[in-house]
N, C-alpha and C positions, 0 to 999 in steps of 0.2 A: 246455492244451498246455504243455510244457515249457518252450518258449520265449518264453510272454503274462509278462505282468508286469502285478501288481495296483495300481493308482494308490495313491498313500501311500509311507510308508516301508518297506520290508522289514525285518523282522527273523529274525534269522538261529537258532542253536541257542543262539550263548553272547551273543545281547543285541541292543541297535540298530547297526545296519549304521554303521560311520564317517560320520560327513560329509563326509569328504574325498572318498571313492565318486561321491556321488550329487551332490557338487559337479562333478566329471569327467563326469559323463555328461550332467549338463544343459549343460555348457560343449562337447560334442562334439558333443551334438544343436541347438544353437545354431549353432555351426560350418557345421554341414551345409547345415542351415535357410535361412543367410545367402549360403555359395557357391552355393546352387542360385537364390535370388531376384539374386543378381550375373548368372548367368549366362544369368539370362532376361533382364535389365534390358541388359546390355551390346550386345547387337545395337541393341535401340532407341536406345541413347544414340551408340553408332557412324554409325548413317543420319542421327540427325540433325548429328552433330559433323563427318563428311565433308559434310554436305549432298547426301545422295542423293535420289532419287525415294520417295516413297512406296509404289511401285507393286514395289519389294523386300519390302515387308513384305506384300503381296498375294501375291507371288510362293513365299517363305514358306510361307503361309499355305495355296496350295493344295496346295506341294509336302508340306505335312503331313497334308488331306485325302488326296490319292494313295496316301499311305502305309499312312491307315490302311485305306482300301478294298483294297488290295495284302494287308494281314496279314488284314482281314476274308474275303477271298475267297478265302485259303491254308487259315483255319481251316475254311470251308466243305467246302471238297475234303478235306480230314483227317476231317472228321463225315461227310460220306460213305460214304469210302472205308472208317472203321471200322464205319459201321452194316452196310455190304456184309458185311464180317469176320465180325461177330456174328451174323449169320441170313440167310446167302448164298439159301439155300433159300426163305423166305420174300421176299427183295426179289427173284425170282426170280421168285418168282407173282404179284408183286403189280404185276409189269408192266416190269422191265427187257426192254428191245428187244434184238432180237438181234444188229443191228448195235452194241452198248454190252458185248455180251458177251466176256469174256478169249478169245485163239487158244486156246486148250485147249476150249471145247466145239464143237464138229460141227455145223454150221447147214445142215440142206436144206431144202427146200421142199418147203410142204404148199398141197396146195387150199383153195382160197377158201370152198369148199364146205363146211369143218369147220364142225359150229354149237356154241354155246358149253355146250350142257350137258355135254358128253363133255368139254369141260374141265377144270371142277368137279370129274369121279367118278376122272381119270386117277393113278395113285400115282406120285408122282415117281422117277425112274429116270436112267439116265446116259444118256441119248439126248435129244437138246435139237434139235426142229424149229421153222420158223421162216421169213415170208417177209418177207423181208429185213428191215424196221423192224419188222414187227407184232409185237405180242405171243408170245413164246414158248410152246413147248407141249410135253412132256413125255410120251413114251409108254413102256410095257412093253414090255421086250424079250425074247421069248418063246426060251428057249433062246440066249443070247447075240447074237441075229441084228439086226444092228443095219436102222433104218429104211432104204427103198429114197431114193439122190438120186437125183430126178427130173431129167432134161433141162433146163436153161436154156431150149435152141432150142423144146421142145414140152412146155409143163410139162402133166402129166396127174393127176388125182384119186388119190389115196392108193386101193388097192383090195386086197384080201385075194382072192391069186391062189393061194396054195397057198405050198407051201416053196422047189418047184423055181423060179416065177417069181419070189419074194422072194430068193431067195438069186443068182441072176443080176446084181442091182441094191447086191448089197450093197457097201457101203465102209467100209471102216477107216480111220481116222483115224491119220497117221503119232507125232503127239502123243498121248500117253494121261495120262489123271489120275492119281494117285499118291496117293490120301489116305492113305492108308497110313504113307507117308513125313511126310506133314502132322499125323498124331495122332503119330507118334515125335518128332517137333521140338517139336510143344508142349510135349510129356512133358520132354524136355530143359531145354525155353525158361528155367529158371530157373537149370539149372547152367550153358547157354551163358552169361545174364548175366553171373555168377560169373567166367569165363573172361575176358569183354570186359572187367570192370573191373578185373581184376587187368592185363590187359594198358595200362590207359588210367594207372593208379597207377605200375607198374615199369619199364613199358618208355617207353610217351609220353610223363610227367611229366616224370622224369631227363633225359633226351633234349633236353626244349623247354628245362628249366634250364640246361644244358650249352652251348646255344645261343650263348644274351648274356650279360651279366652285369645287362640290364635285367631279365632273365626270371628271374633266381635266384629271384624269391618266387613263381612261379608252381605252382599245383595245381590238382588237380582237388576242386571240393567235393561235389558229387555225379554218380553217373554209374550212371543209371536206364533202359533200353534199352524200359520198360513191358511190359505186360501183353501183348500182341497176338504171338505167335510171326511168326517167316518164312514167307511161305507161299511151298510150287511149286504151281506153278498148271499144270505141265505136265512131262512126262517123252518123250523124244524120243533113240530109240538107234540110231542107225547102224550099217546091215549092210550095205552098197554102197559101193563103191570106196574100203574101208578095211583097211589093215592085217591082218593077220592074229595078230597080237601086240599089239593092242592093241584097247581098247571105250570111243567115245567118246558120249557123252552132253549132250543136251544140257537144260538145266534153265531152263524159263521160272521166275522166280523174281520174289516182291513184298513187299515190307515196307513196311507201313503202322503206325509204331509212333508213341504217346503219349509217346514218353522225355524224359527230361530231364539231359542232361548241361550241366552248372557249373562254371564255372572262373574263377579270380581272382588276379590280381598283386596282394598285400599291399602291395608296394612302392608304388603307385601308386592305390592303391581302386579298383581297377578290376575288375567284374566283370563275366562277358557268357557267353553257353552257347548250348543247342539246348532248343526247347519240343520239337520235333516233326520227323520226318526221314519223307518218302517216298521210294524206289527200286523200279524195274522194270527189268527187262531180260533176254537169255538167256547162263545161264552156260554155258560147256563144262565138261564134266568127261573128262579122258582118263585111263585106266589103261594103263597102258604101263612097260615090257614085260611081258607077261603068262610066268609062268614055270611052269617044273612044279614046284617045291617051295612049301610053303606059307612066304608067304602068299599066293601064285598069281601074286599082282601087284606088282613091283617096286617104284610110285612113281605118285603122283596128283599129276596134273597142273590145275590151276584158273585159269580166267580167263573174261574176257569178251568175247566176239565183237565188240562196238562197245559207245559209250560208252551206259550206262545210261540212263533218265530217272529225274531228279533235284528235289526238290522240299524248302527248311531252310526252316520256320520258326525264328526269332532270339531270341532275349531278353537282355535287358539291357543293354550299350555297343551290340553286334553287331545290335541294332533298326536301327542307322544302313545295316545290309548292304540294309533293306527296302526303303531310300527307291527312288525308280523312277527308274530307269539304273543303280544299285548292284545292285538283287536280281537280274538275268542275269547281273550279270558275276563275283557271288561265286558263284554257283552254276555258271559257266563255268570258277572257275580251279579250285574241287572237283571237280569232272568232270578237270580237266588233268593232278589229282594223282593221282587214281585211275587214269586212265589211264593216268600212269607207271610203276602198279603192276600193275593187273589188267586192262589192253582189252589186245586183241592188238597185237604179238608180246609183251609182256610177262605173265608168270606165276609164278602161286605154286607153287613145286613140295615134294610134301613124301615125302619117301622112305621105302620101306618094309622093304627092305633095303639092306645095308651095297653088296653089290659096282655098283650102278647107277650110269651116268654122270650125276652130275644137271647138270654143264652142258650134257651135251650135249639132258639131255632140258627144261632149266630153258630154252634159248636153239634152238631148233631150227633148222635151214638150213630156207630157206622151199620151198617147193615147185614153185614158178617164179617167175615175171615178165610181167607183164598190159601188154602194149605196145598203148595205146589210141590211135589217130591219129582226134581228133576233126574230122572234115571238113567237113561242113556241114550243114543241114536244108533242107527244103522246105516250101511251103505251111502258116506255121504263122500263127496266129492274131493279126489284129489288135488289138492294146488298148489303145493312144492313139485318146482320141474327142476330138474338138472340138465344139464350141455345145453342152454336155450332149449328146453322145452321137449328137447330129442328123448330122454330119460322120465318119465313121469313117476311121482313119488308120493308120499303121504299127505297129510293136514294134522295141523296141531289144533284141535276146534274146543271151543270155549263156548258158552252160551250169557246171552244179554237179555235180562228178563225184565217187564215192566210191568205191574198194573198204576194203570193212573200215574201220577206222581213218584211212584216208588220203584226203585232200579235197582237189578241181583244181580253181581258176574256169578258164572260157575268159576271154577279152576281150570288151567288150561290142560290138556293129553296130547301128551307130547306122541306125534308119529303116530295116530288111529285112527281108520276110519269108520270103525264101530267101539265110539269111547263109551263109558260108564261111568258116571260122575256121582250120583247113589246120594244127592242133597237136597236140601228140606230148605223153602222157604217159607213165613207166613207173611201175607198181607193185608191190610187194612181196605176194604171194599164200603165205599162211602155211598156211592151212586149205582144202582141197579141201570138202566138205560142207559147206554152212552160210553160205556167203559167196557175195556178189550183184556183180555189175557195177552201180550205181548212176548213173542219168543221170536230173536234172531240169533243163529248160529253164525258162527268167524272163523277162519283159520288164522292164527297170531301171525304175523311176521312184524321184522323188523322194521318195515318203514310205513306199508299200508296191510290192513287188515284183510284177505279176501273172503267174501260175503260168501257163506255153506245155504243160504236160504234162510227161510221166517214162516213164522204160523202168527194166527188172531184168532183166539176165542173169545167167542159170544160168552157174558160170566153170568147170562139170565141162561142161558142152558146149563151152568156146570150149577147152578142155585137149584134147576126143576130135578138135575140129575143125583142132585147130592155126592155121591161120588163116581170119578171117571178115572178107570185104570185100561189106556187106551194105547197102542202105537198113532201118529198122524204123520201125512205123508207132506212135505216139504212143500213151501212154495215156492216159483219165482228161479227154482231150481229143477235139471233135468231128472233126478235119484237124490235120495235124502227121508229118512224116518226119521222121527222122534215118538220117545216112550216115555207118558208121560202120567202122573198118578194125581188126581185133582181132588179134594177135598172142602166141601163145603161146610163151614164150621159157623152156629150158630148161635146167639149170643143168649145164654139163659140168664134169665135176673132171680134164680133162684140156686141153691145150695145142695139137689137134691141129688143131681146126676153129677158131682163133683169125685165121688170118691169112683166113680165107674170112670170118669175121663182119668183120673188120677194111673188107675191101674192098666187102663188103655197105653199110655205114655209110660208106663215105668219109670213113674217118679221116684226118685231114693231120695229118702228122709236124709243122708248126710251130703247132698248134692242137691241145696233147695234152690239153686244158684242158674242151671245148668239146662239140657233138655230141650222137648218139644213143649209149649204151652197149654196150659191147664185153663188158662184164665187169662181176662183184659182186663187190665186196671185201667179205668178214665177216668181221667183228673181234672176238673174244672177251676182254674185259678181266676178267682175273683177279687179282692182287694187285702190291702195290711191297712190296720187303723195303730195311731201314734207310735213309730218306729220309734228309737233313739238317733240322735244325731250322730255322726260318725264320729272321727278323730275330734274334730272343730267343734266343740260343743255349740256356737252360732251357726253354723251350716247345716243348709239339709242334705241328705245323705242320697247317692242315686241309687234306689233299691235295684234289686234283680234277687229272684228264686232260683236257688238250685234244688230239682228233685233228683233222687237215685232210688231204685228198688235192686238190688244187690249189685252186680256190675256195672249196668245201664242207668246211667245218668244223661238228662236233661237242664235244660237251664231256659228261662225266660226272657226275655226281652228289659231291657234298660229303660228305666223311668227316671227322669233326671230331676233333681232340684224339690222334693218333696217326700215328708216323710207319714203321706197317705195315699200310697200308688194304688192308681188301678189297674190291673192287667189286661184282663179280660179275654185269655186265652188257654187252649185247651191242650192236652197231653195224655198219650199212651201210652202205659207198660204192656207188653208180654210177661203175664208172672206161670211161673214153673207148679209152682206150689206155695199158694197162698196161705195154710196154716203152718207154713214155716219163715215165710219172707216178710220184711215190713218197709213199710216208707218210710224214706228220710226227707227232711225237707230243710231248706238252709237260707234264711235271706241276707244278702252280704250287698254291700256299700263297694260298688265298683270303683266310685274314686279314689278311696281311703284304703279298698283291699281289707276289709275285716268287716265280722260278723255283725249281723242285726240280730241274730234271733236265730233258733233255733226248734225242730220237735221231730217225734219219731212218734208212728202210727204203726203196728202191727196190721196186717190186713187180716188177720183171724176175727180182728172186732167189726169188718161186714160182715162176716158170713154168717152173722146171728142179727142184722140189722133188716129191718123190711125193705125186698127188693135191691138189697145187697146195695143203697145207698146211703152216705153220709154226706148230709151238708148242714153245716155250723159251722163258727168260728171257733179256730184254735189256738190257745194260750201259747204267745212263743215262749221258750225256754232261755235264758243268757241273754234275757233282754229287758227293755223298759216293763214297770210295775202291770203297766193296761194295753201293752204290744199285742196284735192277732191279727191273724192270717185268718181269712174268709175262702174257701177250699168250697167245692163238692166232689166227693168222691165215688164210684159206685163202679161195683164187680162185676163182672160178666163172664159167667163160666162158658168155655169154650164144644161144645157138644154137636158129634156126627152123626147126625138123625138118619140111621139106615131104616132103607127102603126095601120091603120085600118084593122081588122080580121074577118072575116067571127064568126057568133055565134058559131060555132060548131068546132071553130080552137082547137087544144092541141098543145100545146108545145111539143118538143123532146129535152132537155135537156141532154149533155154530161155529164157521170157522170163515173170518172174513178173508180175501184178500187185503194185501197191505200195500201194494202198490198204487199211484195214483189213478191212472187212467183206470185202475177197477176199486176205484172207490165209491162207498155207498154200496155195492153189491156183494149181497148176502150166498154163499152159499151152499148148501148142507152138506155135509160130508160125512156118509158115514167112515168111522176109525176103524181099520182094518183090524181082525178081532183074532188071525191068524196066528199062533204061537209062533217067534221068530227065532230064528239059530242064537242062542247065546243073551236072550231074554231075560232079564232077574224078573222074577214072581212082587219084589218091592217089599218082600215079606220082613227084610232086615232092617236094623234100626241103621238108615245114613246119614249121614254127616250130616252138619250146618254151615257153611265156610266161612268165617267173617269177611263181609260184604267191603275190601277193600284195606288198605294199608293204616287206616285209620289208628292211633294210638290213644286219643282220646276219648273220656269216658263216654261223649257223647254218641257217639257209634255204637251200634246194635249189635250186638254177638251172633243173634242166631238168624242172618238174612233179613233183618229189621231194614228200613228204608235208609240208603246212602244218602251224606250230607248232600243240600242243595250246589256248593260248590262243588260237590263230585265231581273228576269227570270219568267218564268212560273210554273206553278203547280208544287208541288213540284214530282221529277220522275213520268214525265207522263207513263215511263214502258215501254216505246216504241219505243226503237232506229229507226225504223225505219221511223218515222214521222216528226221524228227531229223539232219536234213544242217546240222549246225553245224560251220562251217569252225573248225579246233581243231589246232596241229600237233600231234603224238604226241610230242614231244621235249618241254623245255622249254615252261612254261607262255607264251607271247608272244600278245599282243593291239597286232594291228593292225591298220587293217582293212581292207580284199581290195577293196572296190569305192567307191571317189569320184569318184561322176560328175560333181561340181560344178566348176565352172570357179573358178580360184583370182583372185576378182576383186581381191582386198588387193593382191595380187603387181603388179600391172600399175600399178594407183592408184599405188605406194609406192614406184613406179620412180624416178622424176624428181625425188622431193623427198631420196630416201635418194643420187644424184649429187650433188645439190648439197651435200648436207653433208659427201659425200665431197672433193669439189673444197674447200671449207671448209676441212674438216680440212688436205688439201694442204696449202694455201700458209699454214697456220699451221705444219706441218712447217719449210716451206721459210722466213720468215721472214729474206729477205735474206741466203742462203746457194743455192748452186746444189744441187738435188738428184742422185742417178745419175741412171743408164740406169734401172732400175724401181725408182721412189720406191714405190710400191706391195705388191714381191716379186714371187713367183713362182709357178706351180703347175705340176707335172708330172703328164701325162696320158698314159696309151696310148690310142690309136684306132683300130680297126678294127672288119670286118662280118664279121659267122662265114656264109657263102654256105649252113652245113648247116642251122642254125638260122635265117637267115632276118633276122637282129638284128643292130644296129649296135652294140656293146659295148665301152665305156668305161670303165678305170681310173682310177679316181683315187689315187696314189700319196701325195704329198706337197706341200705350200709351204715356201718360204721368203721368210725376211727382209719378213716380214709387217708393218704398222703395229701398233702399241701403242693398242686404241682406249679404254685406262681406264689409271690407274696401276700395275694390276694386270698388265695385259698385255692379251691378248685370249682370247677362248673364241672360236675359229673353228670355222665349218664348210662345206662347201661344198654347193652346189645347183645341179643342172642342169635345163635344160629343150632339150628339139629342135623349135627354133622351124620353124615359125609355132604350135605346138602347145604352150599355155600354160595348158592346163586340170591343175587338182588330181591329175589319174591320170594327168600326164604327167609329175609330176615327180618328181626323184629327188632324194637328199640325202644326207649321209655323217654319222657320227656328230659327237659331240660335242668337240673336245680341249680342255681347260680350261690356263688360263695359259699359251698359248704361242706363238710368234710363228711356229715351223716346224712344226710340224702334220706328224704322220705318219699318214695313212688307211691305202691299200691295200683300197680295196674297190672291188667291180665293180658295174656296171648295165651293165643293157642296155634298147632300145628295138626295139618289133617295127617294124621297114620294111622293104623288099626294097631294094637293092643302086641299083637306077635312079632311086628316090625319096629313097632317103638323099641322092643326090649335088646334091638340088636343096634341100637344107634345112643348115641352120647350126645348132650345137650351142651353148647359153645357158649359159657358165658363171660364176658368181657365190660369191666367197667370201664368208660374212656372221658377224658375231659376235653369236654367242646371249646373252642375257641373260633372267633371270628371268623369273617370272610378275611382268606389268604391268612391268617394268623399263624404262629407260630407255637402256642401255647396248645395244639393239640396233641394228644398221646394217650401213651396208656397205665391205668392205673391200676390195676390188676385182674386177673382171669382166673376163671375155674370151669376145670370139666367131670361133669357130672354124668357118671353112667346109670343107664336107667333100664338094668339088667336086675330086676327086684320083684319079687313075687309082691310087694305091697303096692304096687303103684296104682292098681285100680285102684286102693283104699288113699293112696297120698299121703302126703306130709310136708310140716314145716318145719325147717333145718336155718341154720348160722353156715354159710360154706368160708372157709380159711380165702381169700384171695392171695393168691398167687405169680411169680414174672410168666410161666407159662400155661400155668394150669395144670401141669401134667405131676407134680409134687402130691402126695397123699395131703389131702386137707384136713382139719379137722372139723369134727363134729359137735355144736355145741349145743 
């Protein structure tokens, strides 16, 4: 090889190589030699120089076995999955089951009766039968007629009846295989390469360098995508309740590739890459508008209907992604990025002529609004055991809800097997074909979750039905209901039925904040023309948009090194009530941390504009003399177009199975219409939970979609539901369910007073202190009566204690006592060095109104300090009872902090 080197000296054309050479490379191979033996030695000499346990370097030691069984059993599934690749047909005969087979082949059932020598003599063909696990089997298909599927209910012997009875029984598969398409992409596979790497060199490379000025020495060294083409595994075209200008498709799609992409910061020797990449999933392809000149089709539209499955092997630094608790979550923020780009609503759009709108076809207005009022279940499945199993006991069940992209917990019930959960989600419904109403039910425990059952609605049934207030009976499960209220909300571009949704929802004029939605605000961000420079009057400035419409705030993607960014992406609000709420919008200089610009839009000024749309540029405020942001904005009143039904109507409700081996099969279920024992009517206004721990603006209040770093339950168990809690925004991990009681908190009460009372009177040091030696906090407090939640502002402190030389890093924490468990508590971010802390963030807690007023609200301001630091404590507390005929109405108060809270505070 070019790159071996023969022991000895080299000698070159014009004589022996310098000494100076070979002196440098035995002093850099030395070098190496000695920091890598440092850096094995240095842990051990640290365990024993702090005097730790030895049971660290056990600990060590397994988390390094873990690692390698984790890479060992990734490389397995890759030797697999390529031996499949290479002679499908053969692992085919040789005994893959039919439950193991991709949704693109046809599985029916055959009698027991077949004996194995007609096996042997059959020639393989595109008809794949099979009873359920056994061995597959393979018949001719005479004149295209595909095999008869036999009945489930009364399965009968395969029998040669003639044409007319064969053809009675026949089915067609709505997915069809495509090889076709699969020998043309091979045939490609080596100029697509060509294409990826030029894009990984000109466009990525540049891009990452541009970044930092850590990253200038970064490249790519090599970027090999292997031998193995993409395969589709499946072709799938919709002809029902589709456009008529347009042909969507949709592509079950697999790549199982050897590649080897490499890359290295010179700056820093650091190298790390990809051995090996698996991906599955189903892409959409829409062509739209379909036109009469060539090339027929204006613009192709590409994305993916939900997040993909996803599978990197690592090499080099990026082994450390293996270790276990690392390989989910790097594989979860990939998935988050991706999904910023290709899960729905986001797409690639690529046009094919000039006159097409491609924002309007790049960002599409969604197609309604799926108002899911999850209410409760029945009779579902015990799986708390006691004595080994001998004692059988309750479930604490929770619900995990999906459409498309977007994922709801409920809250957990503790000990019920007929819980009530009485909460309200809304979601964004982009794609009619192809997308599922998602519901699985869990019993929480401590280490793995056990599975209560799942339902799948068909969401072009709950669109024909407009609304469905149904029980359905559980899949995948022996016993198990769910009651569920479905709502089809329809997008008006006009003003007229506003005040009737208004009064529908009980909108209160002094809670314009709050509630079920009235209205979608969509927001099209299209470019800024001449920002101001930031701090550096010669630098340009890295733009990014914040919007907010009252507590929901947004933010945009980073434009680096230019002060005339395009964005060219799109955003929804849920607004409450539009002639009270307004937009804010904010463009700020990520590196410098301060404003570009500024403007505020009341949304009262659509609802006089034709078809409740604005697009123009708008003057920023606090900025350059000729600064504007190019926006389209446009409102869409939310409206439940009831349908008059005969008394004696029933619903028929699509309800797929979610399992694999019954996937692709539809099948109608009517919803038991039976009044159940202990049933709610749905008649009450319930809660909205916020959709996980999130403290940032960016998080939806009222069941809006969880960040893309979400995650969900912890191992739902169930690769195949791929219900990983993930918001679609921003990559954020936090996580949705802690059932653990926060026992530190309560320990660490008594002794964090006393060193508060400490600190005190070293304050006070024979000088009389104020009125609050402690400071201040200012809170709003009220109960939203719509949502069902007690809901607290935290605005600001002041005149805070200094608990280091530095000042303090405050923050605040509440709890709604007597309820001092981990999932009860809330917290606000972080402020660093300051003594007045400006929040402004809200929580809320699910209670109703009669129970709020017998509970007291835990507030506690404490200063953060580092990992293992020493500098944490507490800086003062207050408890606030919320035994007050005004709380529905609310208010904003100054509370005295306090060493315990329990001191009368005052009011200012």
């Amino acid at each position: 090889m070019s790159g071996s080197r023969a022991p000895g000296p080299e000698v070159g054309a014009s004589g022996a190589e310098p000494p100076g050479a070979a002196l440098s490379v035995d002093v850099a191979g030395l070098l190496a030699q000695l920091a890598r033996s440092f850096a094995l030695l240095l842990p051990v000499y640290a365990l024993g120089y702090l005097g730790l346990s030895f049971s660290w370097v056990l600990l060590a030691l397994g988390l390094l076995v873990w690692c390698r069984r984790s890479r060992g059993l990734k490389a397995t599934r890759l030797c697999r999955a390529l031996a499949l690749l290479e002679d499908e047909e053969r692992a085919v005969r040789l005994g893959v089951r039919a439950c193991d087979l991709p949704a693109w082949l046809h599985r029916v059932r055959l009698s027991r009766s077949v004996k194995r020598p007609w096996w042997d003599s059959v020639p393989w063909q595109s008809a794949v039968l099979g009873t359920g696990c056994e061995p597959v089997l393979a018949l001719p298909l005479p004149q295209a007629i595909f095999v008869p599927l036999l009945r489930r209910s009364a399965p009968q012997p395969l029998k040669a009846e003639g044409t007319d009875a064969l053809a009675q029984q026949v089915h067609f598969p709505d997915t069809e295989r495509a090889e076709w398409l699969n020998k043309t992409v091979k045939h490609m596979w080596p100029f697509i390469c060509q294409f990826i790497e030029k894009l990984f060199r000109e466009t990525i490379e540049p891009a990452v360098r541009g970044a930092h000025t850590h990253l200038s020495t970064f490249s790519f060294t090599r970027v090999d995508l292997g031998q193995q083409p993409l395969r589709i595994n499946g072709v799938k075209v919709y002809t029902e309740n589709v456009d008529k200008r347009q042909i969507i498709l949709d592509l079950q799609i697999s790549f199982v590739g050897n590649c080897e992409i490499d890359l290295e910061i010179k700056r820093y020797f650091c190298r790390a890459g990809v051995q090996s990449i698996q991906i599955h999933g189903t892409m959409r392809v829409i062509l739209e508008p379909l036109i009469g000149d060539m090339p027929l089709v204006g613009a192709l539209s590409i994305f993916f209907l939900r997040k993909p499955l996803l599978e990197i092997n690592w090499t080099g630094l990026t082994n450390l992604l293996d270790i276990p608790g690392l390989n989910g979550l790097s594989d979860t923020i990939i998935l988050d990025i991706i999904s910023n780009y290709l899960v729905l609503p986001n797409r690639i759009t690529v046009p094919l002529v000039s006159e097409v709108q491609i924002a309007q076809l790049r960002f599409p207005v969604p197609k309604g609004v799926l108002r899911i009022h999850f209410i409760e279940a029945q009779d579902l499945q015990g799986k708390d055991t006691y004595l080994k199993g001998l004692v059988k006991g309750k479930s604490d069940p929770y619900g995990v809800i999906r459409v498309g992209n977007q994922i709801f917990q409920s809250k957990v019930i503790k000990e019920n097997l007929s819980p009530k959960w009485n909460e309200v989600y809304e979601a964004l419904v982009y794609e009619h074909p192809g997308q599922e109403l998602e519901i699985e039910l869990f019993d929480e425990d401590p280490d793995k979750d056990d599975f209560l059952g799942s339902l799948m609605i068909d969401l072009i049934e709950v669109e024909k039905e407009r609304l469905l207030d149904e029980w359905f009976t559980l899949d995948e499960v022996p016993r198990g209901k769910l009651h569920l209220k479905l709502e089809w909300l329809t997008l008006m571009p006009d003003a007229s039925n506003l005040e009737q949704v208004l009064t529908d929802i009980r909108a209160d004029k002094d809670q314009a904040n709050d509630g079920l939605s009235s209205s979608l605000l969509i927001l099209y961000l299209d470019s800024a023309r001449n920002l101001p420079s930031g701090k550096k009057i010669n630098s340009n400035p890295n733009p990014l948009v914040q919007m907010s419409v009252g507590h929901k705030a947004q933010e945009s993607k980073i434009r680096y090194k230019t002060n005339e960014p395009v964005w060219e992406e799109n955003f929804t609000f849920f607004i409450h009530n539009p002639k009270r709420q307004e937009l804010e919008v904010e463009v700020r200089d990520e590196q410098h941390q301060c404003s570009l610009g500024n403007l505020r839009i009341p949304l009262s000024q659509l609802l006089a504009r034709e078809d409740m749309t604005l697009n123009q540029r708008f003057q920023l405020s606090n900025s350059g003399p000729n600064s504007s942001l190019k926006m389209k904005l446009a409102l869409r009143v939310l409206h439940l177009e009831k349908q008059e039904r005969p008394p004696d109507h029933q619903h028929s409700a699509q309800v797929k199975r979610p399992s694999v081996s019954k996937e692709g099969r539809k099948v109608s279920v009517r919803p038991q219409m039976s009044a159940s024992p202990g049933s709610g009517d749905g008649g009450t206004a319930p809660s909205t939970p916020v959709a996980g721990g999130d403290e940032r603006p960016g998080v939806e209040e009222r069941g809006l979609p969880v960040e893309a770093g979400l995650q969900g339950p912890r191992d739902l168990g169930r690769s195949s539901s791929s219900l990983q809690a993930g918001p679609t925004g921003s990559p954020s991990h936090v996580s949705v369910k802690e059932p653990t009681p926060s026992i530190a908190s309560d320990i660490s009460l008594p002794i964090a007073t006393q060193e508060l009372r400490q600190r005190l009177r070293q304050l006070e040091n024979g000088t009389t202190l104020g009125q609050s030696p402690l400071g201040q906090i200012q809170l709003t407090i009220r109960h939203s009566s719509q949502r069902n939640k007690l809901v607290v502002v935290v605005h600001s402190c002041r005149n805070l204690i200094a608990f280091s030389e530095d000042g303090s890093d405050p923050y605040v924490r509440l709890y709604l006592l007597p309820d001092k468990r981990r999932s009860g508590r809330r917290k606000t971010h972080v402020s660093k060095k300051t003594l007045n802390p400006v929040f402004d963030q809200s929580f809320d807690f699910s209670v109703s109104l009669p129970d709020v007023q017998r509970r007291t609200l835990d507030v506690a301001v404490k200063n953060s300090g580092g990992f293992l630091s020493k500098d944490k404590g507490l800086l003062g507390k207050v408890l606030v009872g919320l035994a007050s005929e005004e709380l529905a109405k609310g208010w904003t108060q100054w509370y005295d902090l306090t060493e315990d809270g329990t001191r009368p505070h005052v009011v200012t």
